[in-house]
N, C-alpha and C positions, 0 to 999 in steps of 0.2 A: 504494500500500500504506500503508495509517495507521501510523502513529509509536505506537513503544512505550511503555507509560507509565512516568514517571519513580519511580512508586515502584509496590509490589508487596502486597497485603494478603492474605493466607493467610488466605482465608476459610474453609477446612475447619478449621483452630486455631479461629479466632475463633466457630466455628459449634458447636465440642467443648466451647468454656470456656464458652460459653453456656445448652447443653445440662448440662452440669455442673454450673452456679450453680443452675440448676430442680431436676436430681435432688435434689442437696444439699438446697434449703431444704424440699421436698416428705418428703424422708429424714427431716430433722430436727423438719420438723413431726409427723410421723406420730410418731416417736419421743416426742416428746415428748408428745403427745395420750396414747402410752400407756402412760408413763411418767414422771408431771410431775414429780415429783423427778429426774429427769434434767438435768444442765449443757449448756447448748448447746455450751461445749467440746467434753465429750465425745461429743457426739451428731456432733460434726462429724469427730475424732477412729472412733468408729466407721466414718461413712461411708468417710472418706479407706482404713481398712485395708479394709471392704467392696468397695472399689473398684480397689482397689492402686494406690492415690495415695498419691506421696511427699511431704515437708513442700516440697521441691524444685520440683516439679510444681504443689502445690496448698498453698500457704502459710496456715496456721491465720488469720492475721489477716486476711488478705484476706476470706479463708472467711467471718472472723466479719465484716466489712464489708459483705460482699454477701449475709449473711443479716441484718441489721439493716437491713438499704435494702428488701430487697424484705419484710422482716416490716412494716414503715411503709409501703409502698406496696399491699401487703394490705391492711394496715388501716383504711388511706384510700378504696380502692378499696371495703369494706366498707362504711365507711359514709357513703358519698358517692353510690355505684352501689345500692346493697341499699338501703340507710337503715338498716343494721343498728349498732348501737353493740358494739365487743367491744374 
């Protein structure tokens, strides 16, 4: 019988917060596309009540962390893959 492993990783968490980071920056883009006066704070702040995420659960800075990583890896991805400049 194989030996149990010494550590444990809650892939179904890991596969939520995942899932979550993509709504989110998809949330906040859309929002924002139709709405550019809009704060990415607030845009994120909407989602979180949209969502009934608490600050507890889904921490504002993080938020704004993991939408500034993947808005730059867009970007990149834009115009590296497309040839697109934006």
């Amino acid at each position: 019988m194989p030996k149990r492993k010494q550590y444990y990783i809650d892939t179904d968490r890991l596969l939520l917060y995942d899932s979550l980071d993509k709504f989110m920056f998809g949330y906040v883009w859309a929002a924002r596309e139709i709405l550019p006066s809009l704060k990415i704070n607030k845009a994120i702040e909407m989602f979180k009540e949209d969502f009934l995420l608490s600050e507890d659960t889904y921490p504002l800075d993080g938020a704004l962390q993991t939408y500034y990583r993947m808005l730059e890896s867009y970007r990149t991805y834009r115009k590296n893959e497309l040839g697109l400049d934006n």
